[in-house]
Residue, then its C-alpha position, 0 to 999 in steps of 0.5 A: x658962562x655956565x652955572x657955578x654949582x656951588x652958587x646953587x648949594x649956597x642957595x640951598x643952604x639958605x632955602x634949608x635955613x629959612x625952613x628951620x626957622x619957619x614956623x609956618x608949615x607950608x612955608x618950611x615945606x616950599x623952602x625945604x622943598x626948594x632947598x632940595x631942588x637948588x641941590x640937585x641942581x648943582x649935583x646935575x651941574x657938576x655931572x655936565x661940567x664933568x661930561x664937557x670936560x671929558x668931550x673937550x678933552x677928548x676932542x682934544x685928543x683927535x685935533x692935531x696940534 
């Protein structure tokens, strides 16, 4: 099964959150840091689930049904 982007934009939110609410300065970096790992991420997962969407319809279209 493929990862679900919008799972990771849940985690990002949470990671931004907890860095909001951080007082500790180094903490409120990792977090924000992690934050915007889990949004690339899920930006890189909506890319790949695009791109196998676009091979599986095109090879699709070369099998005959």
């Amino acid at each position: 099964m493929l990862a679900n982007p919008g799972e990771c934009r849940v985690h990002a939110r949470r990671c931004a959150e907890w860095a909001s609410k951080t007082k500790n300065p180094e903490l409120r970096r990792k977090l924000s840091d992690l934050a915007r790992t889990w949004n690339q991420l899920a930006t890189q997962l909506d890319e790949s689930h695009a791109l196998l969407e676009q091979i599986d319809q095109g090879h699709n279209q070369l099998v005959p049904s």
